[in-house]
KOLSE-31414 format. One record per residue (C-alpha): y, z, x; residue number from 1; residue in three letters. Coordinates in nm, 4 decimals. Each point is the difference from the previous one (the first is absolute). Layout:
residues N
PT, y, z, x, k, r
PT, Y, Z, X, NUM, ALA
...
This chain:
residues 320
PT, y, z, x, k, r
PT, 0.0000, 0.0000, 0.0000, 1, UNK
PT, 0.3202, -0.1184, 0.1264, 2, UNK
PT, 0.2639, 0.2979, 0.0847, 3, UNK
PT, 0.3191, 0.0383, -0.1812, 4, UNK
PT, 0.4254, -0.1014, 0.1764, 5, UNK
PT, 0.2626, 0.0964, -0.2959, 6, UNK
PT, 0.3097, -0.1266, 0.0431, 7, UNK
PT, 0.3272, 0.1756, -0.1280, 8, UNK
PT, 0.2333, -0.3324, -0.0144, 9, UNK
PT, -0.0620, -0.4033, -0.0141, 10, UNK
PT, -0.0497, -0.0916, 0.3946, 11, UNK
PT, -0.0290, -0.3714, 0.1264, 12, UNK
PT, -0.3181, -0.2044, -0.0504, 13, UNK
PT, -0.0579, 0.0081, 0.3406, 14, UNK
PT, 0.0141, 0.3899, 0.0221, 15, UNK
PT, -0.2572, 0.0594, -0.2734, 16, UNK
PT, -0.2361, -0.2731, 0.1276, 17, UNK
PT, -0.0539, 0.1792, 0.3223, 18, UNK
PT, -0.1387, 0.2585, -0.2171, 19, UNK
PT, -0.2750, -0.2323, -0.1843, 20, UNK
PT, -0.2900, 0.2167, 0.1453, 21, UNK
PT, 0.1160, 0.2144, -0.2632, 22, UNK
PT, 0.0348, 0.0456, -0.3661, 23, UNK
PT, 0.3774, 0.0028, -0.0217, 24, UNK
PT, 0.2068, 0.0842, -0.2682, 25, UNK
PT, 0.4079, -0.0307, -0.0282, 26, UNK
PT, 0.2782, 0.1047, -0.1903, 27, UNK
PT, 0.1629, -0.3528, -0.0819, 28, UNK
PT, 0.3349, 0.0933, 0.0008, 29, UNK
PT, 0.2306, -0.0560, 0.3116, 30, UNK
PT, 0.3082, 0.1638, -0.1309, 31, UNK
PT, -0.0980, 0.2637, -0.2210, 32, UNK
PT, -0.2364, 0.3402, 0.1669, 33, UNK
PT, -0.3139, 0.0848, -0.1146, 34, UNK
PT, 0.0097, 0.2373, -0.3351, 35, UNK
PT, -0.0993, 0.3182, 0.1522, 36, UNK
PT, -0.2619, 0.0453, -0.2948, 37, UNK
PT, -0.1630, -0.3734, 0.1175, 38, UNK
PT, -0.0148, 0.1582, 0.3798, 39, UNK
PT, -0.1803, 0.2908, -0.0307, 40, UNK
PT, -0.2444, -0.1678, -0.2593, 41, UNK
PT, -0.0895, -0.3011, 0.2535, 42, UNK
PT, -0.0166, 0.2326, 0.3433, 43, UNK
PT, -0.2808, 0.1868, -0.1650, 44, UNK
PT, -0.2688, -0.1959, 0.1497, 45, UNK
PT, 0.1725, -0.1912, 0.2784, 46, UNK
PT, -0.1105, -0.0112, 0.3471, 47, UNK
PT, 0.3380, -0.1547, 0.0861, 48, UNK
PT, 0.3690, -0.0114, -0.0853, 49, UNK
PT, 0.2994, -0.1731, 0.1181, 50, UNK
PT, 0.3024, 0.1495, -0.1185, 51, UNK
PT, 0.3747, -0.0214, 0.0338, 52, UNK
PT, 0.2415, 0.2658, 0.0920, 53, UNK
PT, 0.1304, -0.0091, -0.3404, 54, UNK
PT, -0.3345, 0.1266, -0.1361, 55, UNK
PT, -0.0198, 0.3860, 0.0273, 56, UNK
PT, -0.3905, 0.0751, 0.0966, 57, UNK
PT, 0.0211, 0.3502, -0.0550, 58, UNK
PT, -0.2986, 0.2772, -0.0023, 59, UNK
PT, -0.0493, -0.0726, -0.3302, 60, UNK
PT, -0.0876, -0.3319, 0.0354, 61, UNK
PT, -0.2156, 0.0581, 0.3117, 62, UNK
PT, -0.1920, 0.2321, -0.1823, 63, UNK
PT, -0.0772, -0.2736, -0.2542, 64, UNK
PT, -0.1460, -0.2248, 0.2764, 65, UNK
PT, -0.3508, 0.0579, -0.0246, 66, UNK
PT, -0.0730, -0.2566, 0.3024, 67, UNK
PT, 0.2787, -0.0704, 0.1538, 68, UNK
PT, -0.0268, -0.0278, 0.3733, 69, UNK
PT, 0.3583, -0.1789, 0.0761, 70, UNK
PT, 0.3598, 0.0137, -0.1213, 71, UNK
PT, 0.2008, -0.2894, 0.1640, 72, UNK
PT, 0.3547, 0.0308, -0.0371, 73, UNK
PT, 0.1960, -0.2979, 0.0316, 74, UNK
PT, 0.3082, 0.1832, 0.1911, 75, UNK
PT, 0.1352, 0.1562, 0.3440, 76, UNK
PT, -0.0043, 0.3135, -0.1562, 77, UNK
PT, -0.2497, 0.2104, -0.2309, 78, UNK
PT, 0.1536, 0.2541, -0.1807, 79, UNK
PT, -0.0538, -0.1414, -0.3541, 80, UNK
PT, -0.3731, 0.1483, 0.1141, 81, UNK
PT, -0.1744, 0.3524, 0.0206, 82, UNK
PT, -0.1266, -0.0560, 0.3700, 83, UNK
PT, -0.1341, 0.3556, -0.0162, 84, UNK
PT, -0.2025, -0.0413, -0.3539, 85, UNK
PT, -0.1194, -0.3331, 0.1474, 86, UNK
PT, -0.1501, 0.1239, 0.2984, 87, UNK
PT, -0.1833, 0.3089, -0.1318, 88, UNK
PT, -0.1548, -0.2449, -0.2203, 89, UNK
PT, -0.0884, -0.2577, 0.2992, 90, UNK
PT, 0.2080, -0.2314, -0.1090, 91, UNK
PT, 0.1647, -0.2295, 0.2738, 92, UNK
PT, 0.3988, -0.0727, 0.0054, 93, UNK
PT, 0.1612, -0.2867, 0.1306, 94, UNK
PT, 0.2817, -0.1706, 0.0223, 95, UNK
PT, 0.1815, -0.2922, 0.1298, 96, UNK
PT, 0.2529, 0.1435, 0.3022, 97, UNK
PT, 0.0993, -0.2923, 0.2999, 98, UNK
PT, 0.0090, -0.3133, -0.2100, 99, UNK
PT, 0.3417, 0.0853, -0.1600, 100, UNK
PT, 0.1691, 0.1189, 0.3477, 101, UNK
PT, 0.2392, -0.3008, -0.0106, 102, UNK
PT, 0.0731, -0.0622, -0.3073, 103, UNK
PT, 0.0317, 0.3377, -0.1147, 104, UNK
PT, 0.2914, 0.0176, 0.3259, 105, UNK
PT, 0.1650, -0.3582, -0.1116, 106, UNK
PT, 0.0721, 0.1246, -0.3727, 107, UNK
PT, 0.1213, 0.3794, 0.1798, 108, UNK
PT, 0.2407, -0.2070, 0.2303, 109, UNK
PT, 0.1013, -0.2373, -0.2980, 110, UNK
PT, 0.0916, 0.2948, -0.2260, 111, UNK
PT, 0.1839, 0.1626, 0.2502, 112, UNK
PT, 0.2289, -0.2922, 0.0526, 113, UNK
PT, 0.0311, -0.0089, -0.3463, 114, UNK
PT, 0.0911, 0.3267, -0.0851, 115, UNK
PT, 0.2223, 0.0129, 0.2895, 116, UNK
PT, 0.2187, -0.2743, -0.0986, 117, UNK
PT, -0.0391, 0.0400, -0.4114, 118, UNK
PT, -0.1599, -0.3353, -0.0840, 119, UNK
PT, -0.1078, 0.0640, -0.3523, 120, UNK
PT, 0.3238, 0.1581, -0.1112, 121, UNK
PT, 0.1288, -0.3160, 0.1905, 122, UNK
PT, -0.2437, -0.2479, -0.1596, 123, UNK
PT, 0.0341, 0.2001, -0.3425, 124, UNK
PT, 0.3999, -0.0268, 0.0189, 125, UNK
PT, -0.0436, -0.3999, 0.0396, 126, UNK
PT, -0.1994, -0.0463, -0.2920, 127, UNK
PT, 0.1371, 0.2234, -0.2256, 128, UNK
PT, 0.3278, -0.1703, 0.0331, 129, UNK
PT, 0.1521, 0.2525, 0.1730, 130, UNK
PT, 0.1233, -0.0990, 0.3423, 131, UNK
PT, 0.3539, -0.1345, -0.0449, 132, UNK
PT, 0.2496, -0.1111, 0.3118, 133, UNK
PT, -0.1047, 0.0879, 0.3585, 134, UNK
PT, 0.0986, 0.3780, 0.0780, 135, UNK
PT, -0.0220, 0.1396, 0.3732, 136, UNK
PT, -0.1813, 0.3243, -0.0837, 137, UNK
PT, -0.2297, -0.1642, -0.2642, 138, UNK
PT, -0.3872, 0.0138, 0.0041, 139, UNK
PT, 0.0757, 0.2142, 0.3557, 140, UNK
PT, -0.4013, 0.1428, 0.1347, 141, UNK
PT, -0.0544, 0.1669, 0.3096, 142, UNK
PT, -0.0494, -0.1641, 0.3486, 143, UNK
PT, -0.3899, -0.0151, 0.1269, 144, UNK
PT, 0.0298, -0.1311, 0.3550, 145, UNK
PT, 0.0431, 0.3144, 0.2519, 146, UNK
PT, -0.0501, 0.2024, -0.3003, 147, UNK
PT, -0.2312, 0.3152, 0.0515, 148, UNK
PT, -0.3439, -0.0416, -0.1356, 149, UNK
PT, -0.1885, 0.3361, -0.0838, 150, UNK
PT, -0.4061, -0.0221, -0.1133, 151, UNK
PT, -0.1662, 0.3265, -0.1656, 152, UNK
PT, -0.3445, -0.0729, 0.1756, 153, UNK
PT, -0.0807, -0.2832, 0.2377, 154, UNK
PT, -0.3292, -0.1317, -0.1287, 155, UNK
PT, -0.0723, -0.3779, 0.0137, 156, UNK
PT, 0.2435, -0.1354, -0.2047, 157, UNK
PT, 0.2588, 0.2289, 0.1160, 158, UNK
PT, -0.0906, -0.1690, 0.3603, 159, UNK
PT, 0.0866, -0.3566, -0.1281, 160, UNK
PT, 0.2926, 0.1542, -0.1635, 161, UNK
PT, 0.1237, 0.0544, 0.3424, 162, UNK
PT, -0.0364, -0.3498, 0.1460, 163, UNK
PT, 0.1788, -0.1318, -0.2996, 164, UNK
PT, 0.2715, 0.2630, 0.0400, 165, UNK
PT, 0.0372, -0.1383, 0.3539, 166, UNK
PT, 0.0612, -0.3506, -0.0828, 167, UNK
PT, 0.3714, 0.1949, -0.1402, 168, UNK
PT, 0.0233, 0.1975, 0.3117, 169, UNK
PT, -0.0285, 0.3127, -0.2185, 170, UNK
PT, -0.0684, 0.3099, 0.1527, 171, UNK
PT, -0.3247, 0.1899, -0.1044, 172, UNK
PT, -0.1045, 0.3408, -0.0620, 173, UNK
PT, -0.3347, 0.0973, -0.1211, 174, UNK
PT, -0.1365, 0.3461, -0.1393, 175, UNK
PT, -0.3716, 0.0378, 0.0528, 176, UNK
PT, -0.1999, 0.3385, -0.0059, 177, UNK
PT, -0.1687, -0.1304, 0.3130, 178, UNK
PT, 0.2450, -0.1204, 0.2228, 179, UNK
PT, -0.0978, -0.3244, 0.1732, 180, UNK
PT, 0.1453, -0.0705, 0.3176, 181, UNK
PT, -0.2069, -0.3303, 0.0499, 182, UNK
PT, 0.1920, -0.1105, -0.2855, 183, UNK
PT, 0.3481, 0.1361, 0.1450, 184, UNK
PT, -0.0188, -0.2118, 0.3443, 185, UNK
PT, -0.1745, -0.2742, -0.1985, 186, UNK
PT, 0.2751, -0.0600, -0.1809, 187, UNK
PT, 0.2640, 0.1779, 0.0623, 188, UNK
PT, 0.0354, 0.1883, -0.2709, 189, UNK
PT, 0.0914, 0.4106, -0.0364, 190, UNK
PT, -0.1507, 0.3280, -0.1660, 191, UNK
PT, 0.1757, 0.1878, -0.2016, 192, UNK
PT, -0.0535, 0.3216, -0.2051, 193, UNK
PT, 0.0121, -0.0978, -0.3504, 194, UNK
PT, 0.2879, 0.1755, -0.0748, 195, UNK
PT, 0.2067, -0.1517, 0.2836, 196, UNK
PT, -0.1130, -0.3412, -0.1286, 197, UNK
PT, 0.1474, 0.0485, -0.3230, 198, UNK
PT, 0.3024, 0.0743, 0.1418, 199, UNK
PT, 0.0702, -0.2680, 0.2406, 200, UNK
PT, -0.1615, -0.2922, -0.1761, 201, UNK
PT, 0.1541, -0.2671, -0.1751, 202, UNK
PT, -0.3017, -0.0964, -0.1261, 203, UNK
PT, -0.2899, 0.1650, -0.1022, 204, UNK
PT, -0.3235, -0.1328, -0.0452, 205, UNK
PT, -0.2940, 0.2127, -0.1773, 206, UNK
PT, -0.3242, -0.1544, 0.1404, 207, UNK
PT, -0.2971, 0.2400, -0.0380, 208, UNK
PT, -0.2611, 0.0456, -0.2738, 209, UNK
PT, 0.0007, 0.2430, -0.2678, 210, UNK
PT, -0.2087, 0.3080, -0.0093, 211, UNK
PT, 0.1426, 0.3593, -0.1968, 212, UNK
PT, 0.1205, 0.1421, 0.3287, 213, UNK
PT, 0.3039, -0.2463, -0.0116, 214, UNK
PT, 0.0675, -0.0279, -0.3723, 215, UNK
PT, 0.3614, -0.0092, -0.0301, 216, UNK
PT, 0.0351, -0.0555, 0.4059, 217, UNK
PT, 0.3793, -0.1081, -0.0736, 218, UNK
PT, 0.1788, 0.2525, -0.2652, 219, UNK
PT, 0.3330, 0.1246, -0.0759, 220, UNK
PT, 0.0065, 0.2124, 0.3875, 221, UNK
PT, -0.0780, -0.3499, 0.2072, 222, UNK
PT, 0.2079, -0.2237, -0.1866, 223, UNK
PT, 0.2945, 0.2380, 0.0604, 224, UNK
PT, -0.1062, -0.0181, 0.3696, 225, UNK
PT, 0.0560, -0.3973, -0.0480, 226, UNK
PT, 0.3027, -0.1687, 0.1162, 227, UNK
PT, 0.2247, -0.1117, -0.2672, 228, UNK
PT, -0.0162, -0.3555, 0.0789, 229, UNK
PT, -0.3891, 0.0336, 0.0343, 230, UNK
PT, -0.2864, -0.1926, -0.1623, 231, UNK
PT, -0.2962, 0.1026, -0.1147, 232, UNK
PT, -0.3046, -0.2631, 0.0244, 233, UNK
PT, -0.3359, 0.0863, -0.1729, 234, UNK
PT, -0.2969, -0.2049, 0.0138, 235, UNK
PT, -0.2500, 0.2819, 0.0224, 236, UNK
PT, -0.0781, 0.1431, -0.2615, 237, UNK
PT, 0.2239, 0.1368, -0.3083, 238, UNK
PT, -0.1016, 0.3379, -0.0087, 239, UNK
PT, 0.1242, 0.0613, 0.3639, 240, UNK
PT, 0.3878, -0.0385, -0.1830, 241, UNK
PT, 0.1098, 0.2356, -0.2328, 242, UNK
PT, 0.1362, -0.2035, -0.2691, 243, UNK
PT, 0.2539, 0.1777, -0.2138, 244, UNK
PT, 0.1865, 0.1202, 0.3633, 245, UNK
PT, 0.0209, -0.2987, 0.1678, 246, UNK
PT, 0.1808, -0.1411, -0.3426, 247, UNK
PT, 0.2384, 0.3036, 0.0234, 248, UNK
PT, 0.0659, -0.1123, 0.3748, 249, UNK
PT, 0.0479, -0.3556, -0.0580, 250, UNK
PT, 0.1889, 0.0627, -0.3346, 251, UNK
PT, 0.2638, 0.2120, 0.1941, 252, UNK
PT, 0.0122, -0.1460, 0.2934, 253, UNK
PT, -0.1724, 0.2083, 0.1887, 254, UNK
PT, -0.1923, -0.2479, 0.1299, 255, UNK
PT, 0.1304, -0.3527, 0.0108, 256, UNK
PT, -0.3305, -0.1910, -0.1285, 257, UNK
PT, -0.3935, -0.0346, -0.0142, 258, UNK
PT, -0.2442, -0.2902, 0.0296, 259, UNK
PT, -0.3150, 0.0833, -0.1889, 260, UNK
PT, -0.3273, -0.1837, -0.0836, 261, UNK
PT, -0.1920, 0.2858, -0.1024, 262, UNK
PT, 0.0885, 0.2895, -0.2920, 263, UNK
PT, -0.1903, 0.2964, -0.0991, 264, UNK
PT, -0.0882, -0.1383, -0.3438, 265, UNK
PT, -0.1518, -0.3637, 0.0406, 266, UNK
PT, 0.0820, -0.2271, -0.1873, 267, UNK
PT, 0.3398, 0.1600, -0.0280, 268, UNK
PT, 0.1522, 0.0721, -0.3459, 269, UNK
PT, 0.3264, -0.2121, -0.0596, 270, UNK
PT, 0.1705, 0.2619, -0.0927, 271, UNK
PT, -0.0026, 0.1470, 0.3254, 272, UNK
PT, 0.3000, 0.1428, 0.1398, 273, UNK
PT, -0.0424, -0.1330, 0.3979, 274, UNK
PT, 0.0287, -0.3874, -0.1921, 275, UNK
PT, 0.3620, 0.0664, -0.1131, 276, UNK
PT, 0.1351, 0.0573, 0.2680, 277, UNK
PT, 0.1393, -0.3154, 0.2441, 278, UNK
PT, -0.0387, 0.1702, 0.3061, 279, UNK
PT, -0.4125, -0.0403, -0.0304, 280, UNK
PT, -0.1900, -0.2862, 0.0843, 281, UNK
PT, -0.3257, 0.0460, -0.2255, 282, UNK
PT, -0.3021, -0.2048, 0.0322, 283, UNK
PT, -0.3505, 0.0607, -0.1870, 284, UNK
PT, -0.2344, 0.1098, 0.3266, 285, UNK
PT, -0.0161, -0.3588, 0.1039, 286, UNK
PT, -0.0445, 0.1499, 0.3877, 287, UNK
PT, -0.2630, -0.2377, 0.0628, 288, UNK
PT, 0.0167, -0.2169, -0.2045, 289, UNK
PT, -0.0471, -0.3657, 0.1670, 290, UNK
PT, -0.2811, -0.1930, -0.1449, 291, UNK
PT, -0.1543, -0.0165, 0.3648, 292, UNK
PT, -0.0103, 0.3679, 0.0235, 293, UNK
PT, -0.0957, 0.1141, -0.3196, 294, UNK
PT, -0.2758, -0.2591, 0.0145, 295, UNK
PT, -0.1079, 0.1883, 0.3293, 296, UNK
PT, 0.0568, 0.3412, -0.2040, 297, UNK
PT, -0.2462, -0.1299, -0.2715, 298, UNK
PT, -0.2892, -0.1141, 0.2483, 299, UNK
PT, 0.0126, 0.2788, 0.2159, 300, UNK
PT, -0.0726, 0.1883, -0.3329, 301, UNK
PT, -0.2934, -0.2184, -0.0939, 302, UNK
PT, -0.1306, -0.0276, 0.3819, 303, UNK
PT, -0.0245, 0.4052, -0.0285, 304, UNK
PT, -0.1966, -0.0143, -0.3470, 305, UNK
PT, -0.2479, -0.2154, 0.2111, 306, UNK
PT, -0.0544, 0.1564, 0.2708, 307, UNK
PT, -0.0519, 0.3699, -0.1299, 308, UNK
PT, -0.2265, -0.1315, -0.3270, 309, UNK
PT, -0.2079, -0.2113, 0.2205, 310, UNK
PT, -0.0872, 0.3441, 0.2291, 311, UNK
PT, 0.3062, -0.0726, 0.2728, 312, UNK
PT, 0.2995, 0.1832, 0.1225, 313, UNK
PT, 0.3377, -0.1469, -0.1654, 314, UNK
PT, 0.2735, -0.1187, 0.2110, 315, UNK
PT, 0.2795, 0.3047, -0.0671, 316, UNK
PT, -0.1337, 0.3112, -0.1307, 317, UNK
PT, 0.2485, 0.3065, -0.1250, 318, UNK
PT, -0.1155, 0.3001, 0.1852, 319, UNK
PT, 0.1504, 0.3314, -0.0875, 320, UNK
């Protein structure tokens, strides 16, 4: 008898046909998540699942899985999963780190430019019919060459950050709870105490995964630390931001504006009170999102569901 992949969201034909040593079953939508009440009917008697970070697999769901011997998220991170119920149970986590290193830095590095110099109020001021005769302080952003460049942990992406922060001669500091002097003379880049980074940043760049230790990393106390003409980038995770703060910040200046791709709530609610304001580039976690990548993502995810159901070790593994 043929063992059991469930996927959580439609993936490309050529994603679920590396899985035809199965018995695979989909959800058929591409847009819309699995109902929760669909997903912990179908994981019963799995052996696999492929999952998105949208998808919360929670201890209740693992404790429905009666067979399952993989969860394959389709995501650098993992926290949309109960690692710890998972692995009392013997279940295997993966995930899909590496293949989104660039692309995840490009679309850090293009929201930073755009938050810097306000190109949706900008590009929302042109087509609303707003933008009248030329004025000299109009549409004014903040200068990014030889600007200083601070990153709240120096993983991966946070290293190809760096080389695109060089390209604008910007100078880098880097918080890390392991300091890495390879990295320093490498290139050329300086530790800092978080704190100090805060303060002497005119950028700041949140590039480390979520766990509950650093829920709410940047509050009310380190955006005060913040210069006033400081932005905030976050491509991490949403939950490492505390929300209803940084709006006070960037609704009173405190702050002079924030790039994110990533919210605590996902999708976001359109009545939320970061999109009214025009100092916020928003986007809807589209961090690695090029059709190369997320193609990568995707059979990374599937290559894992192979390897562990057919008795071999997967490719990335969490380990607690």
């Amino acid at each position: 008898m043929k063992q059991t992949v469930y996927i959580t969201r439609k993936l490309p034909n050529e994603i679920v046909e590396k899985l035809s040593q199965f018995q695979v079953r989909m959800w058929e939508e591409e847009g819309k998540p699995v109902p929760r009440e669909i997903l912990l009917k179908e994981v019963e008697n799995v052996n696999g699942l492929i999952c998105l970070l949208t998808d919360t697999i929670d201890k209740e769901v693992i404790t429905r899985a009666k067979h399952l011997q993989i969860i394959s998220n389709v995501a650098v991170g993992y926290n949309n999963i109960d690692v710890q119920a998972a692995t009392k149970k013997g279940i295997i986590v993966t995930y899909t780190p590496g293949v989104l290193t660039e692309t995840t830095a490009d679309l850090t590095f293009t929201l930073l430019m755009a938050a810097a110099r306000g190109v949706t109020a900008a590009s929302d001021a042109l087509r609303g019919g707003q933008w009248g005769a030329w004025s000299l302080m109009e549409f004014t952003g903040q200068d990014i060459f030889g600007a200083t460049l601070g990153i709240i942990v120096l993983g991966r992406i946070g290293e190809a950050l760096v080389k695109r922060a060089q390209g604008f001669n910007m100078n880098v500091l880097y918080y890390n709870r392991t300091r890495k002097y390879d990295k320093e003379r490498e290139l050329g880049i300086t530790y800092a105490e978080q704190t100090e980074l805060l303060q002497r940043s005119d950028y700041v760049c949140l590039m480390l995964p979520y766990s509950p230790e650093v829920h709410h990393l940047i509050g009310n106390e380190e955006l005060s630390l913040m210069k006033r003409n400081a932005i905030l980038i976050n491509t991490a995770r949403g939950g490492l931001v505390d929300e209803e703060a940084l709006y006070h910040a960037l609704k009173s200046g405190e702050i002079w504006g924030a790039g994110l791709d990533v919210f605590e709530q996902e999708p976001v609610p359109v009545d939320h009170l970061l999109l009214t304001l025009a100092n916020v580039v928003t986007l809807p976690h589209i961090g690695s999102a090029s059709l190369k990548t997320r193609l990568k993502m995707a059979h990374l995810a599937a290559d894992n569901i192979v390897r562990v159901l057919n008795g071999d070790v997967p490719l990335t593994e969490v380990r607690l």
